[in-house]
Backbone as ProteinMPNN parsed JSONL, in Angstrom:
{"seq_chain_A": "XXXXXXXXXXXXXXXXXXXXXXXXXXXXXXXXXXXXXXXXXXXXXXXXXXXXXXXXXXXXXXXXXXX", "coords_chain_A": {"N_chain_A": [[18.873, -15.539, 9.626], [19.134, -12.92, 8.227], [18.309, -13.558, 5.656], [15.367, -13.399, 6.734], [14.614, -10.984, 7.188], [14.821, -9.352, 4.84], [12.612, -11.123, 2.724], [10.076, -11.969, 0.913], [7.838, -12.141, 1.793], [7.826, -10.712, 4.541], [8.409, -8.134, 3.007], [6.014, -7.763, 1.849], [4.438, -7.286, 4.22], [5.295, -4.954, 5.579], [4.584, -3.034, 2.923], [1.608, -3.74, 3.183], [1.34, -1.943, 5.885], [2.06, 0.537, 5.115], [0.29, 1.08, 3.491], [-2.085, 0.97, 4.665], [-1.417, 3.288, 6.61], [-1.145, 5.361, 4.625], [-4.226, 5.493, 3.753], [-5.351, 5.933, 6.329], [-3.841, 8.458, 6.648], [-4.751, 9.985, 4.352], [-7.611, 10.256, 4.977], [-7.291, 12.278, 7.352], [-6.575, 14.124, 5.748], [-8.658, 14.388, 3.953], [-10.338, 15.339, 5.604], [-9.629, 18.256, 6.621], [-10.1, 21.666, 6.348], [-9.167, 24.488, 4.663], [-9.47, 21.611, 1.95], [-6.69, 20.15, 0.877], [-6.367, 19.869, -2.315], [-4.455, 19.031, -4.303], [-2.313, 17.263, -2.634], [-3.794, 15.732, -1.482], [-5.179, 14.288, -3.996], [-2.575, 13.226, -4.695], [-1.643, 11.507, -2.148], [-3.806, 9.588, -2.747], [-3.18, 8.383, -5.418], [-0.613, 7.599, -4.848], [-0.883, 5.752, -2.844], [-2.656, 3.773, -4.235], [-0.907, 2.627, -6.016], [0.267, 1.338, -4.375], [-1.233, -0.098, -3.459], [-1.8, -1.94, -5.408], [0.913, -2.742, -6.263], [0.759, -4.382, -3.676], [-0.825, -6.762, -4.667], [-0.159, -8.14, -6.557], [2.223, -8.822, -5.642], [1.4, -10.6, -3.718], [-0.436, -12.307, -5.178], [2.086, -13.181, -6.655], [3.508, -14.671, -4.811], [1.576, -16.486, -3.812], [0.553, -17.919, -6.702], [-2.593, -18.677, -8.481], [-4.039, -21.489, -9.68], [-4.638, -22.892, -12.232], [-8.059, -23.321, -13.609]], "CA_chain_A": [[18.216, -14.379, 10.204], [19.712, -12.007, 7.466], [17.393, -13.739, 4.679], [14.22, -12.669, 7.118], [14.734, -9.064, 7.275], [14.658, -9.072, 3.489], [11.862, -12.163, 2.225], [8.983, -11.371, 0.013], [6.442, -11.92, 3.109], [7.937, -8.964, 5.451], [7.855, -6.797, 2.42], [4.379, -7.621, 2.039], [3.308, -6.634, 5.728], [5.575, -3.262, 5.094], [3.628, -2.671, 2.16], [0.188, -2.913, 3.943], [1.132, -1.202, 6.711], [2.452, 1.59, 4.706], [-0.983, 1.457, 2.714], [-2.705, 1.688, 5.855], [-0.753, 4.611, 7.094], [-1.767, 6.159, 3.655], [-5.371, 5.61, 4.182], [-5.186, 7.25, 7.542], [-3.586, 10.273, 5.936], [-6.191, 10.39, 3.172], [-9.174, 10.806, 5.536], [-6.985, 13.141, 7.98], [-6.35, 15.109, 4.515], [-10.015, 15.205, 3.457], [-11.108, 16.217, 6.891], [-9.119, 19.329, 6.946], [-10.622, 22.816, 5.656], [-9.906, 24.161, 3.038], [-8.86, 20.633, 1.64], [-5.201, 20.546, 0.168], [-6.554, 18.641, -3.603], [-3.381, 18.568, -4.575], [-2.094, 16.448, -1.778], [-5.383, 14.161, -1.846], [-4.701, 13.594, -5.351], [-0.885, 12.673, -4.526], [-1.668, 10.57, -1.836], [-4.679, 8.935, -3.254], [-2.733, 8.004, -6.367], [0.659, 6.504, -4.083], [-2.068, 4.75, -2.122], [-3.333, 2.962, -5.419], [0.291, 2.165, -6.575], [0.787, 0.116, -3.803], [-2.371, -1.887, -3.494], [-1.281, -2.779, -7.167], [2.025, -3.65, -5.74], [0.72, -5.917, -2.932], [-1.797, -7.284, -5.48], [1.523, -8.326, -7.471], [3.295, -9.329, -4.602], [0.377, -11.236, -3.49], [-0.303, -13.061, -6.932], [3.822, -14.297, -6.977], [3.512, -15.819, -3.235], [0.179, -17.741, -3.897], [-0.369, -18.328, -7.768], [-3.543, -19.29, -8.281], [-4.156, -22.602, -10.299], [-5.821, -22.703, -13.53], [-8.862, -24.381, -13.373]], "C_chain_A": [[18.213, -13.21, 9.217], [18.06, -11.971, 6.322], [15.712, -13.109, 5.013], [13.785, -11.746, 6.862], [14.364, -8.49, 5.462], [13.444, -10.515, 2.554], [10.505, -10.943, 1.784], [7.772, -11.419, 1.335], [6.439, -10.943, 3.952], [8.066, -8.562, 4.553], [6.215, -6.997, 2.565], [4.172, -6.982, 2.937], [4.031, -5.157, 5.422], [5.247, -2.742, 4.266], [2.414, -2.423, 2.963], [0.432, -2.156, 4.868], [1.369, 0.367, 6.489], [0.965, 1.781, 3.839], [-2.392, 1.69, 3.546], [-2.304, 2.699, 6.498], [-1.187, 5.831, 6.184], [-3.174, 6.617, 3.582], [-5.364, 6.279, 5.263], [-4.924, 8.933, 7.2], [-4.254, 10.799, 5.048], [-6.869, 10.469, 3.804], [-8.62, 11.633, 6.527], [-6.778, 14.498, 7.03], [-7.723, 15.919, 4.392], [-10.584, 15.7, 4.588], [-10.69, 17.636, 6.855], [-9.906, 20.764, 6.052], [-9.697, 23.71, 5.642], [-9.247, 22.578, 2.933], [-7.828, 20.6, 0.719], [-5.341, 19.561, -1.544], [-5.318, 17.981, -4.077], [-2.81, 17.344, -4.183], [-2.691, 15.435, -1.745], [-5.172, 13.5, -2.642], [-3.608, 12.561, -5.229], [-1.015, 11.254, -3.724], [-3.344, 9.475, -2.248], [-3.595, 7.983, -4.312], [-1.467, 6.766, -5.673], [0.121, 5.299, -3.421], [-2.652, 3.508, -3.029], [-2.135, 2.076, -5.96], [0.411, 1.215, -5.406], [-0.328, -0.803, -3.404], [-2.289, -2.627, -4.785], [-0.404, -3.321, -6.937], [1.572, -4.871, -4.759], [-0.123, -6.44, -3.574], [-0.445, -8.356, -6.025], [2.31, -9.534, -6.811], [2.287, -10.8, -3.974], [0.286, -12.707, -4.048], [1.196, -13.996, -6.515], [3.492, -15.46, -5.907], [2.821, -16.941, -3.041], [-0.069, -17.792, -5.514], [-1.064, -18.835, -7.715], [-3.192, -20.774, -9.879], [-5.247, -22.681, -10.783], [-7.271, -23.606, -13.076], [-9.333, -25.564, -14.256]], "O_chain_A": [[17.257, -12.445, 9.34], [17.189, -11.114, 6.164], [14.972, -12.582, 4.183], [12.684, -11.542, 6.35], [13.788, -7.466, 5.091], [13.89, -10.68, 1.419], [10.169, -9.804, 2.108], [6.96, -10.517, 1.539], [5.43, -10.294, 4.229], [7.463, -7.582, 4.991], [5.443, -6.402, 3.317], [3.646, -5.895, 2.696], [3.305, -4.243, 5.031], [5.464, -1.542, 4.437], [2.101, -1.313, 3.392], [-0.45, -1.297, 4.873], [1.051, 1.255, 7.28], [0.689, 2.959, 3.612], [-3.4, 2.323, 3.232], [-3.23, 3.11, 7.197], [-1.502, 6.942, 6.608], [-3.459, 7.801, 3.399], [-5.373, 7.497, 5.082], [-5.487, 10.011, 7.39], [-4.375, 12.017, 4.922], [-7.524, 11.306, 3.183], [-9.632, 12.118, 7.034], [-6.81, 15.653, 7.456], [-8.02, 17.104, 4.537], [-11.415, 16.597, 4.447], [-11.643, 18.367, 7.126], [-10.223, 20.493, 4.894], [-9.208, 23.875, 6.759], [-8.484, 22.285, 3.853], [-8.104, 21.083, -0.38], [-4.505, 18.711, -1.849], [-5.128, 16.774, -4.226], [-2.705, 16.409, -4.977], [-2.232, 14.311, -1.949], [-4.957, 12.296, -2.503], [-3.673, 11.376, -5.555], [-0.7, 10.167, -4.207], [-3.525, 8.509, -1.507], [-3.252, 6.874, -3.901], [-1.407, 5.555, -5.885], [0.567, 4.152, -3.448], [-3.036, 2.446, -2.539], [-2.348, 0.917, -6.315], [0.744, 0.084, -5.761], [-0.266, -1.994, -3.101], [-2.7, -3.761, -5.034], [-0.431, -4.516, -7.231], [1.896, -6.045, -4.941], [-0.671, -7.05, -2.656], [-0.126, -9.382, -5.423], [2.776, -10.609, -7.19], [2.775, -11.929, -3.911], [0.702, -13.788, -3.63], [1.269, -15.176, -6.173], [3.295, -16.665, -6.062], [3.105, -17.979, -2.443], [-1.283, -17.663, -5.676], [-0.912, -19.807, -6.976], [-2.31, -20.793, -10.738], [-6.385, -22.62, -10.318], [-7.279, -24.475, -12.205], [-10.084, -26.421, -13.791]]}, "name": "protein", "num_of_chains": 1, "seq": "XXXXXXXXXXXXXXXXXXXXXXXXXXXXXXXXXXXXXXXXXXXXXXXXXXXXXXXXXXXXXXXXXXX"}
C-alpha cells in the first residue's frame, strides 16, 4: 500500500492535475483587469515546466520502440 502512495503513475495524475489547476489560474489571471503580467508570465512559465515534466515522466513509463 506504502509503494502506491509514492509510484511513478500517481505522480503522473498529481502532475496533470496540478497542470490543470494551473491552466485554470492562467485564464482566471488573464481575465482580470488590469492583468497582473508578471504573474501570467510566472504561471505560464511553471505551467510549461511541468508539461515538460509529464512529457518526461510519460516517455520513462511507455518508451517508445525504435522503428
Amino acid at each position: 500500500m506504502e509503494s502506491n502512495l509514492h509510484s511513478p503513475e500517481r505522480r503522473l495524475i498529481e502532475l496533470r492535475i496540478e497542470h490543470a489547476d494551473l491552466d485554470a489560474m492562467v485564464d482566471r489571471v488573464a481575465e482580470q483587469s488590469p492583468v497582473d503580467e508578471l504573474m501570467l508570465r510566472r504561471l505560464k512559465k511553471r505551467r510549461l515546466a511541468l508539461r515538460d515534466e509529464i512529457a518526461r515522466r510519460e516517455l520513462a513509463l511507455d518508451p517508445k520502440e525504435p522503428a
